[in-house]
N, C-alpha and C positions, 0 to 999 in steps of 0.2 A: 460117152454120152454128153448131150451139151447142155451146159448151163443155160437156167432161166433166168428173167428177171429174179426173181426171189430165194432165186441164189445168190446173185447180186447184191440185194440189199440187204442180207444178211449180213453181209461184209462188212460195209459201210455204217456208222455210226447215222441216225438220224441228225439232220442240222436245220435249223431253218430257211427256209427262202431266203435271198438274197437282194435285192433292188438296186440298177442302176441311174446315177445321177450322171448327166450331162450339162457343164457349165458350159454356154457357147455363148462369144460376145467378142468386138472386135476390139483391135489392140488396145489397152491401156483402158478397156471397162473395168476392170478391175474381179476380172475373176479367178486371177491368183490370190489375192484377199479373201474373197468369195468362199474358194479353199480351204484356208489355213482357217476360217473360222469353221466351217462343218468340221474340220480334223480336232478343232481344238475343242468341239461340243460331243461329241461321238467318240467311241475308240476303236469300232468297227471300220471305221471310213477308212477306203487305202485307196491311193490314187494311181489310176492307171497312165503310163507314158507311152504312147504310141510313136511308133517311128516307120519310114518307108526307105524303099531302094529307091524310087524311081528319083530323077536329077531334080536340083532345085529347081525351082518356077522362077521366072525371071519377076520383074518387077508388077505389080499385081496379080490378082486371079483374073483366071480367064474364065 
């Protein structure tokens, strides 16, 4: 027989919502600063590092 949802979340601990922040600003705005202060006001904040395959870009965006 297959599981439902509510089988599901009986599993699972109840946790709250979660909200993402996006710091965007070009080189040297200073939103690695930006950062380390939300990390250092909060202890929930964890910062995500993205990374890709695809080859460098050459010099600017296109």
């Amino acid at each position: 027989m297959s599981k439902t949802v509510a089988d599901y979340k009986s599993t699972f601990p109840e946790k709250p919502a979660g909200f993402v922040v996006i710091v965007a600003g070009a080189s040297g705005a200073g939103k690695g600063t930006v950062i380390e202060k939300l990390k250092n006001l909060r202890n929930d904040f964890v910062l995500s590092i993205s990374t890709t395959t695809r080859p460098p870009r050459g010099e600017g965006v296109v």
